[in-house]
Jmol script that loads the backbone (N, CA, C; Angstrom):
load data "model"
ATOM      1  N   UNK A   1     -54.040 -40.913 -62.657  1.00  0.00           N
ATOM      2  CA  UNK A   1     -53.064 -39.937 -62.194  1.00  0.00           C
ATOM      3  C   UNK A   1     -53.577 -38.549 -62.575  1.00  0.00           C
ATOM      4  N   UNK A   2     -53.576 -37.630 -61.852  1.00  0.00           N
ATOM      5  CA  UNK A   2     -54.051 -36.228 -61.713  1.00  0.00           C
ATOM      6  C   UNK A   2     -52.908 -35.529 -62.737  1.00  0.00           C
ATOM      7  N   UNK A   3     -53.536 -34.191 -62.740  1.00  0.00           N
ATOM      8  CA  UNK A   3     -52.423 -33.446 -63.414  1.00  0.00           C
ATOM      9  C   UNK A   3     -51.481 -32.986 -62.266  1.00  0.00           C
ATOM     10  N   UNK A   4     -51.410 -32.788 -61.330  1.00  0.00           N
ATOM     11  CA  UNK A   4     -50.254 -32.247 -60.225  1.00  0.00           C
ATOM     12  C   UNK A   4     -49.227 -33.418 -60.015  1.00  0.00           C
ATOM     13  N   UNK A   5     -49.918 -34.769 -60.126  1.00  0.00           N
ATOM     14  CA  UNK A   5     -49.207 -35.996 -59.621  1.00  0.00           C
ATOM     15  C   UNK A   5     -47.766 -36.214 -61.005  1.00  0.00           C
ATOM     16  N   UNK A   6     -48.703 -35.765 -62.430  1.00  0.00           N
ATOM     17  CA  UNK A   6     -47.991 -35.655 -63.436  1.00  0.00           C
ATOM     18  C   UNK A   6     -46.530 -35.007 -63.743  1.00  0.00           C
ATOM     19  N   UNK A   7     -47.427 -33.485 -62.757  1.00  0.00           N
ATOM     20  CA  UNK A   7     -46.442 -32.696 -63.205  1.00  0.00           C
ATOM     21  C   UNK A   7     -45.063 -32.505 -62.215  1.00  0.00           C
ATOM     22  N   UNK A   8     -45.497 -33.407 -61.275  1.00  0.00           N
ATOM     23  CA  UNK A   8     -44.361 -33.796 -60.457  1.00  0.00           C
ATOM     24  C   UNK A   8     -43.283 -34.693 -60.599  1.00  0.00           C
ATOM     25  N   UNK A   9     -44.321 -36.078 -61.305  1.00  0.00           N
ATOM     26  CA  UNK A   9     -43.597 -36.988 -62.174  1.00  0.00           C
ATOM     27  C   UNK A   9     -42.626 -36.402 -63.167  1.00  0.00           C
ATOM     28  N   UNK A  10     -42.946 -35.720 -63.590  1.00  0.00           N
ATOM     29  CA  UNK A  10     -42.051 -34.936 -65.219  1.00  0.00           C
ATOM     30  C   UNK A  10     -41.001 -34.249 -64.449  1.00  0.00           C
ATOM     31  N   UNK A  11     -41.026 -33.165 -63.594  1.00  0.00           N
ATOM     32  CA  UNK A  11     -39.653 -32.729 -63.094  1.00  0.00           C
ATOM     33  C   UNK A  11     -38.605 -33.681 -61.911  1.00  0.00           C
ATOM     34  N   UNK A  12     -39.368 -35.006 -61.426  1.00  0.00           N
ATOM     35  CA  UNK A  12     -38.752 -35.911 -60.852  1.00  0.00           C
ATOM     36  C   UNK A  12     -37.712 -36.089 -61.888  1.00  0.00           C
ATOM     37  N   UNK A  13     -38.227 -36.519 -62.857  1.00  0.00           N
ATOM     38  CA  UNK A  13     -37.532 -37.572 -64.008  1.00  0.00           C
ATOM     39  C   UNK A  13     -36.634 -36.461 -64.397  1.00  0.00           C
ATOM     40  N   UNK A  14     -37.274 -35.201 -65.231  1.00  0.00           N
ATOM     41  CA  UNK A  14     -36.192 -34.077 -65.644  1.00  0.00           C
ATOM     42  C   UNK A  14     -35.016 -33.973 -64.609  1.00  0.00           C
ATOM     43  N   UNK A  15     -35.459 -33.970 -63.119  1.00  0.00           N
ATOM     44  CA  UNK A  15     -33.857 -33.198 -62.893  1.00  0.00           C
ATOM     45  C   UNK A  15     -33.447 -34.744 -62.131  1.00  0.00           C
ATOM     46  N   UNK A  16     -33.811 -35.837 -62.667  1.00  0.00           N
ATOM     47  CA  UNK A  16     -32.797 -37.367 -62.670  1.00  0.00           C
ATOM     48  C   UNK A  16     -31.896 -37.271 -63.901  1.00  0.00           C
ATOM     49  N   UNK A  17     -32.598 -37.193 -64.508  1.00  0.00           N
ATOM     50  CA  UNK A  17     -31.804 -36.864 -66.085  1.00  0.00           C
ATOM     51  C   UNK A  17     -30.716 -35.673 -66.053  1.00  0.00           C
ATOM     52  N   UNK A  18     -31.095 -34.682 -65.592  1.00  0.00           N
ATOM     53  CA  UNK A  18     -30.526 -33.313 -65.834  1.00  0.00           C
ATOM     54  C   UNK A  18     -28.926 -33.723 -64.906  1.00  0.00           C
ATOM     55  N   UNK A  19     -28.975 -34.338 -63.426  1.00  0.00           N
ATOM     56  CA  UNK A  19     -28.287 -34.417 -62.378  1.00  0.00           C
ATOM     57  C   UNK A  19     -27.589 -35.774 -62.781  1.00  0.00           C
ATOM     58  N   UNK A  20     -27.812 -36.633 -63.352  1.00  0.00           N
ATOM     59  CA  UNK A  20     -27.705 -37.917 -63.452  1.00  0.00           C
ATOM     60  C   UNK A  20     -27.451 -38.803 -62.292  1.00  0.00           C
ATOM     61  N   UNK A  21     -28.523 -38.731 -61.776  1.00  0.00           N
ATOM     62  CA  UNK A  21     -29.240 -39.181 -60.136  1.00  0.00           C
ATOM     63  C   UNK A  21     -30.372 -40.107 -60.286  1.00  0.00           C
ATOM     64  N   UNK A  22     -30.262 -41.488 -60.310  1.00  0.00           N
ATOM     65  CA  UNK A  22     -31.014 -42.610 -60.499  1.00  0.00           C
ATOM     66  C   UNK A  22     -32.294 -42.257 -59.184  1.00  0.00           C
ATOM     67  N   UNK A  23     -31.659 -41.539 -58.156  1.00  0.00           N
ATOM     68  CA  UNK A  23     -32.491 -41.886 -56.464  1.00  0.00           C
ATOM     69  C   UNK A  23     -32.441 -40.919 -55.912  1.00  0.00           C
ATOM     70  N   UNK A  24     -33.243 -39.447 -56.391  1.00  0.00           N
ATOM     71  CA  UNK A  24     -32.611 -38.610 -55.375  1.00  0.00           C
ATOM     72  C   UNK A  24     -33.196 -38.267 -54.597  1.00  0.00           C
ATOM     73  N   UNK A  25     -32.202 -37.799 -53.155  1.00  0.00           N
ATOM     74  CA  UNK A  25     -32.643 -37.866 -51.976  1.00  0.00           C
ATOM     75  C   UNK A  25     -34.441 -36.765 -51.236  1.00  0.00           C
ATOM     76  N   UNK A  26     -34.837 -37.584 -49.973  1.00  0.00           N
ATOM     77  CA  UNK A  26     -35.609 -36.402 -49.830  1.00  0.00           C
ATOM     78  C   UNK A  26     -35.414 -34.731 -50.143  1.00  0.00           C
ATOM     79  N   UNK A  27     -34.306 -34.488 -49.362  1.00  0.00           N
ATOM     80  CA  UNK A  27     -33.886 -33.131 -49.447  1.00  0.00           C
ATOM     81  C   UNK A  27     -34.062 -32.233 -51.465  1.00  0.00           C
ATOM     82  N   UNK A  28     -33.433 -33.301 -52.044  1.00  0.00           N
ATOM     83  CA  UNK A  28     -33.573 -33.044 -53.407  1.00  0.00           C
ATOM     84  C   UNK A  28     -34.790 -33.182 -53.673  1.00  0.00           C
ATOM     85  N   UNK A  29     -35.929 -34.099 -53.169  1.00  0.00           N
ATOM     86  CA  UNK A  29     -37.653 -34.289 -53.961  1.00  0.00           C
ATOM     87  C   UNK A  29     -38.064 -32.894 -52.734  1.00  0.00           C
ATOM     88  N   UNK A  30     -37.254 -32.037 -52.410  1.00  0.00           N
ATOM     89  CA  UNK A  30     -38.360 -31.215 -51.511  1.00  0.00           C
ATOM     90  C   UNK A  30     -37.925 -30.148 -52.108  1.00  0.00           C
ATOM     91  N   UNK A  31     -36.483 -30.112 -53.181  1.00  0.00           N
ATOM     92  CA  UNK A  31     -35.886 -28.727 -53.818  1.00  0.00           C
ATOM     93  C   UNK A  31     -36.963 -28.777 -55.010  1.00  0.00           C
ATOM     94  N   UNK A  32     -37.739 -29.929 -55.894  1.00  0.00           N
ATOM     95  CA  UNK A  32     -38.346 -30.400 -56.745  1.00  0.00           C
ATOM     96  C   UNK A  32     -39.404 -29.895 -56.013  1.00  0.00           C
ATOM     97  N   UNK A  33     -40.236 -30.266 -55.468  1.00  0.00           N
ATOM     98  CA  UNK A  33     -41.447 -29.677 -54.600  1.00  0.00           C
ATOM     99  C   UNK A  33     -41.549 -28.335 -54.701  1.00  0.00           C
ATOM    100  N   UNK A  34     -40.444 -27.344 -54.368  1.00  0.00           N
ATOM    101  CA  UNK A  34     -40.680 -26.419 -54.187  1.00  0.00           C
ATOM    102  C   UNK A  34     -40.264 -25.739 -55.359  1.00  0.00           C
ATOM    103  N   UNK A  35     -39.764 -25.597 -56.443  1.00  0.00           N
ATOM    104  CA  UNK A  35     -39.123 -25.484 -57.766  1.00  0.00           C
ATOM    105  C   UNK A  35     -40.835 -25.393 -58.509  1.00  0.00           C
ATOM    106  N   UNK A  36     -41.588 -26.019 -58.118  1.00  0.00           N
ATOM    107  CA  UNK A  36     -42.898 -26.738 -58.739  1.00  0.00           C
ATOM    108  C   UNK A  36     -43.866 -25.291 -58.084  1.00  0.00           C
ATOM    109  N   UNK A  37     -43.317 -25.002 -57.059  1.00  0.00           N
ATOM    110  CA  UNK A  37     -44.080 -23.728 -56.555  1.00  0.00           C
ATOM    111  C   UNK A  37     -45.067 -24.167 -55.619  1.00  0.00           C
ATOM    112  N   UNK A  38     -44.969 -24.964 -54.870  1.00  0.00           N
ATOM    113  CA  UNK A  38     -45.071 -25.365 -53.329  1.00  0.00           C
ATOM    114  C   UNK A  38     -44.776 -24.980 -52.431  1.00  0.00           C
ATOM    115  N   UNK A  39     -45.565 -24.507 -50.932  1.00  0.00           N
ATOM    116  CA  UNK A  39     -45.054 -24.050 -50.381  1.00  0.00           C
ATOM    117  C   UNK A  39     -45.815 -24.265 -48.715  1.00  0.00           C
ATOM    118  N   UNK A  40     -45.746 -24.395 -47.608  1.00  0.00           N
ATOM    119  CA  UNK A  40     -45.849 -24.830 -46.686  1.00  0.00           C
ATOM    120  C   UNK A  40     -47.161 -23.570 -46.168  1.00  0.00           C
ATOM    121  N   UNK A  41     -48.297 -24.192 -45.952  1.00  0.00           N
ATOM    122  CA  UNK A  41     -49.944 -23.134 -46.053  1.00  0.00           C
ATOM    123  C   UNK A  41     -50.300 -23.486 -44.597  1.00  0.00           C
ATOM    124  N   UNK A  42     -49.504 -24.219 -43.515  1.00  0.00           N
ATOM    125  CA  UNK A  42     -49.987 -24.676 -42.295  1.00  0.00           C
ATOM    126  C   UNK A  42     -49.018 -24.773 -41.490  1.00  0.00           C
ATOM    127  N   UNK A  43     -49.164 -24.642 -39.914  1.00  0.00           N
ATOM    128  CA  UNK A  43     -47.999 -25.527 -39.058  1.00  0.00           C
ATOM    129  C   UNK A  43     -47.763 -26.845 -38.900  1.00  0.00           C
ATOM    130  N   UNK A  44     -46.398 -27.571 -39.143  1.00  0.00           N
ATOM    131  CA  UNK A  44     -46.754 -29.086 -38.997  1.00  0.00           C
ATOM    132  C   UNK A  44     -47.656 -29.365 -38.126  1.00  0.00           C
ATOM    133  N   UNK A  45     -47.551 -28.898 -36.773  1.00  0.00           N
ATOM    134  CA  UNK A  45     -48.620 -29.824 -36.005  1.00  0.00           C
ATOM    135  C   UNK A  45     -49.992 -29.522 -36.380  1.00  0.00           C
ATOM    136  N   UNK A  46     -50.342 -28.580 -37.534  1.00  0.00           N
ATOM    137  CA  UNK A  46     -51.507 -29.024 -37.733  1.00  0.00           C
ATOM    138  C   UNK A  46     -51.688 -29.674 -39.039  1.00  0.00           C
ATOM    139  N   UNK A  47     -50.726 -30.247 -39.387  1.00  0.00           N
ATOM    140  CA  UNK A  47     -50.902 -30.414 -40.720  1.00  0.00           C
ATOM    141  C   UNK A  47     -51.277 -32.248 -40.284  1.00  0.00           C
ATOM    142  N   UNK A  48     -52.670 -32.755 -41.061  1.00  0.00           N
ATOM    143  CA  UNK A  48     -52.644 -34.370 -40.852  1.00  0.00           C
ATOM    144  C   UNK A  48     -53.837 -34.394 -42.114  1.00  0.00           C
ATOM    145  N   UNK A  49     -53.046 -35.780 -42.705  1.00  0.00           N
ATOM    146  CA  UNK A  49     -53.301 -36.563 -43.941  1.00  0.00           C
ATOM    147  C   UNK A  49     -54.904 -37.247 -43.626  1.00  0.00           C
ATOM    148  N   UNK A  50     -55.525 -36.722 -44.487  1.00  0.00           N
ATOM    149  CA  UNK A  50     -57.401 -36.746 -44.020  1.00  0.00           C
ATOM    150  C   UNK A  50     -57.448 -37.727 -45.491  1.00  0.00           C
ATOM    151  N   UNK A  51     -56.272 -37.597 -46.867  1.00  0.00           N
ATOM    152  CA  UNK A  51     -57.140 -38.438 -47.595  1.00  0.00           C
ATOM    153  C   UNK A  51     -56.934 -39.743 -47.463  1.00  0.00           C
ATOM    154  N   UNK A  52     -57.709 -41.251 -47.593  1.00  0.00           N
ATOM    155  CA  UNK A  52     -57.161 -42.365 -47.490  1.00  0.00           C
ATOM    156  C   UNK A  52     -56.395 -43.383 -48.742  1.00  0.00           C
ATOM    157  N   UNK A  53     -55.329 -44.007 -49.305  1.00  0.00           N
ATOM    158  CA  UNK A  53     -54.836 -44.678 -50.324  1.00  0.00           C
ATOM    159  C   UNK A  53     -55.579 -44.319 -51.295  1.00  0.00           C
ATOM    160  N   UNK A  54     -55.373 -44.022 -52.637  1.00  0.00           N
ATOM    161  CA  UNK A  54     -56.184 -44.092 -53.502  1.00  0.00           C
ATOM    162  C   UNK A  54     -55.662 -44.761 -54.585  1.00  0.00           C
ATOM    163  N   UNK A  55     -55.043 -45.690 -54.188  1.00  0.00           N
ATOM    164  CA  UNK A  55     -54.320 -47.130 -55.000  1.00  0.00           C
ATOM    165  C   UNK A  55     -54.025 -48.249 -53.742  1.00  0.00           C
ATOM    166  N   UNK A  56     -54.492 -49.419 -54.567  1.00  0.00           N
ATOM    167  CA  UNK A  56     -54.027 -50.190 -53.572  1.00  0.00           C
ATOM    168  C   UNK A  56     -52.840 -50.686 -53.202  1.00  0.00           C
ATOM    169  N   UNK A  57     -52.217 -50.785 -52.017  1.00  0.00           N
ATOM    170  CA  UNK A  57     -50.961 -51.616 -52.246  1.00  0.00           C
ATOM    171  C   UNK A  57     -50.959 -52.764 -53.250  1.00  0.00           C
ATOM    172  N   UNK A  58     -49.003 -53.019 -53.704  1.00  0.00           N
ATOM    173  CA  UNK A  58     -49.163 -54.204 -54.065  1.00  0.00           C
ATOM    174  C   UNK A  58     -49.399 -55.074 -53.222  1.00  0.00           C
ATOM    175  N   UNK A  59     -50.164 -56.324 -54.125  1.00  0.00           N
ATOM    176  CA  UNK A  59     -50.757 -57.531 -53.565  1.00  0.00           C
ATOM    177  C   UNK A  59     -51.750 -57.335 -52.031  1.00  0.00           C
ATOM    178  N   UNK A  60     -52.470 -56.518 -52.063  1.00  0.00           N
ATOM    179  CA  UNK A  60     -54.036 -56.668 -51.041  1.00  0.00           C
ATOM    180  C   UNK A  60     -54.227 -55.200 -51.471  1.00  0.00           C
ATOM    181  N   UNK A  61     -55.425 -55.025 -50.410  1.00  0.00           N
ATOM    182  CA  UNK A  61     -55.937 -53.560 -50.266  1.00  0.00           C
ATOM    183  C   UNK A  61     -55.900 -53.135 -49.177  1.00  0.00           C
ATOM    184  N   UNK A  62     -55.703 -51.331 -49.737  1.00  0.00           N
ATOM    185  CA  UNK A  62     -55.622 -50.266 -48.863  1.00  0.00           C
ATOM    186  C   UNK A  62     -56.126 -50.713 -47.786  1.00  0.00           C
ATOM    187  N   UNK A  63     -55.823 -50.484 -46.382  1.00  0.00           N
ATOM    188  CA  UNK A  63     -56.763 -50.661 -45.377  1.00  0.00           C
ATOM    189  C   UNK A  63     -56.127 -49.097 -44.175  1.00  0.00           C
ATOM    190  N   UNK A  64     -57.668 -48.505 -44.421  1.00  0.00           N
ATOM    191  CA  UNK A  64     -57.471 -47.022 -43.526  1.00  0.00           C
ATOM    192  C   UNK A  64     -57.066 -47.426 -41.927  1.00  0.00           C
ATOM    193  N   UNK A  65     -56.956 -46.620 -41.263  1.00  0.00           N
ATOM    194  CA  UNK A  65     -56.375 -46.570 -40.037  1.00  0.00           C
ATOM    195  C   UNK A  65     -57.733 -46.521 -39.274  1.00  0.00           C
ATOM    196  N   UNK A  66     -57.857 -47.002 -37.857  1.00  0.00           N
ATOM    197  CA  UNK A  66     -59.338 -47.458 -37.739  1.00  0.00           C
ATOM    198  C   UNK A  66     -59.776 -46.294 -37.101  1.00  0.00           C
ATOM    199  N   UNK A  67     -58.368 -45.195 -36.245  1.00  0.00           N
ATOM    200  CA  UNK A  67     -59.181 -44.273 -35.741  1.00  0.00           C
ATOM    201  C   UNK A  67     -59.675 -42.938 -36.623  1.00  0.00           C
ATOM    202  N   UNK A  68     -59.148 -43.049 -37.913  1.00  0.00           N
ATOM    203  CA  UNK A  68     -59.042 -42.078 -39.003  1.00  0.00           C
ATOM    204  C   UNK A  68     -60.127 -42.194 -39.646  1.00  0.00           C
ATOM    205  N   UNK A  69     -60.243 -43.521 -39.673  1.00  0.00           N
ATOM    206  CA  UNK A  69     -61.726 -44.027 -40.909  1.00  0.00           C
ATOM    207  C   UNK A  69     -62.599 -43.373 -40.828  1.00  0.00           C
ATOM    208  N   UNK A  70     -63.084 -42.858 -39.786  1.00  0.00           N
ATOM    209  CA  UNK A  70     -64.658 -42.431 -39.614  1.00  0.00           C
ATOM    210  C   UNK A  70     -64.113 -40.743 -39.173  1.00  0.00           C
ATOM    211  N   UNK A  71     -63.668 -40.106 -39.009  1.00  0.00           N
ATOM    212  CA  UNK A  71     -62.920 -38.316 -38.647  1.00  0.00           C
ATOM    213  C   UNK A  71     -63.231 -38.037 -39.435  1.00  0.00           C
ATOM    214  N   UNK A  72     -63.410 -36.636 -38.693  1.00  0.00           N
ATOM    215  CA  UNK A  72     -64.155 -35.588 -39.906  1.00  0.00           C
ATOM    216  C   UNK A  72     -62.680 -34.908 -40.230  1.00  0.00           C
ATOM    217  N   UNK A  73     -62.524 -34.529 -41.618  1.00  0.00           N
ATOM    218  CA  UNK A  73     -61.124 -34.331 -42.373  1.00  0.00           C
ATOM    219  C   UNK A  73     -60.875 -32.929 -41.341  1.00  0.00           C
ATOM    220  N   UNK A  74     -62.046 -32.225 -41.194  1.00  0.00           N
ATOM    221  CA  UNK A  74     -61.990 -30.974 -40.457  1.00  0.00           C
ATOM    222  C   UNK A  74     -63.140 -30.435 -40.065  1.00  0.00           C
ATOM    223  N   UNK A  75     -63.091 -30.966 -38.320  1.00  0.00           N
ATOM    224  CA  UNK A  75     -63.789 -30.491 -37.395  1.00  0.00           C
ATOM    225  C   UNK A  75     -64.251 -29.054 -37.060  1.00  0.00           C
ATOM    226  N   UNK A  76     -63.682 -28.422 -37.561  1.00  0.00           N
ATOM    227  CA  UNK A  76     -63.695 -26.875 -37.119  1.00  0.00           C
ATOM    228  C   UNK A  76     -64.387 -26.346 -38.192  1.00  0.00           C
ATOM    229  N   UNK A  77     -64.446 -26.813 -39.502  1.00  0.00           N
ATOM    230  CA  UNK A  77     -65.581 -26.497 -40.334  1.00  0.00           C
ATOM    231  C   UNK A  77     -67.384 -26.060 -40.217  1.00  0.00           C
ATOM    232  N   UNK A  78     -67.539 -25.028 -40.805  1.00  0.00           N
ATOM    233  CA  UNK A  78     -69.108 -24.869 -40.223  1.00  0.00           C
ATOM    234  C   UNK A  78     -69.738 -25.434 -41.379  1.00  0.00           C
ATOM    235  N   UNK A  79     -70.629 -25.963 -40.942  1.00  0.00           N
ATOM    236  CA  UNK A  79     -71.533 -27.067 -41.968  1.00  0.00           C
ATOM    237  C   UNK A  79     -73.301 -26.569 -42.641  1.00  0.00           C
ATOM    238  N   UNK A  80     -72.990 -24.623 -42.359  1.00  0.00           N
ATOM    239  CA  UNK A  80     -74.232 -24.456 -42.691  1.00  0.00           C
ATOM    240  C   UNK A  80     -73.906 -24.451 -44.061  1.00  0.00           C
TER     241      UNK A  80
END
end "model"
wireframe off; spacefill off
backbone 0.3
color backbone group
């Protein structure tokens, strides 16, 4: 686990505790998101998920998407 993944973990849990909210909703993990100092750097439609699982599901493994597997994360990149 990274330090960002951490430090997301810690204010999940803080404002479960703080709210006394076992499950809270998207809307609430996106007030948490942004509380964290997050903030939206793209338009959705260009926004697409280039990294693949980096845990496996329970019981088998990750398996990437077949047209994703091989894409370049970003085409528009110059490669000198």
């Amino acid at each position: 686990m990274n330090e960002e993944q951490l430090d997301f973990l810690r204010a999940v849990e803080e404002y479960k505790r703080v709210n006394e909210r076992p499950f809270p909703t998207l809307t609430e993990l996106l007030d948490i998101v942004l509380y964290l100092g997050y903030r939206k750097v793209a338009p959705v439609a260009e926004f697409r998920l280039c990294k693949g699982r980096q845990t496996p599901l329970r019981g088998g493994a990750a398996t990437p998407k077949p047209d994703d597997a091989d894409a370049d994360p970003d085409p528009d990149a110059d490669d000198s």
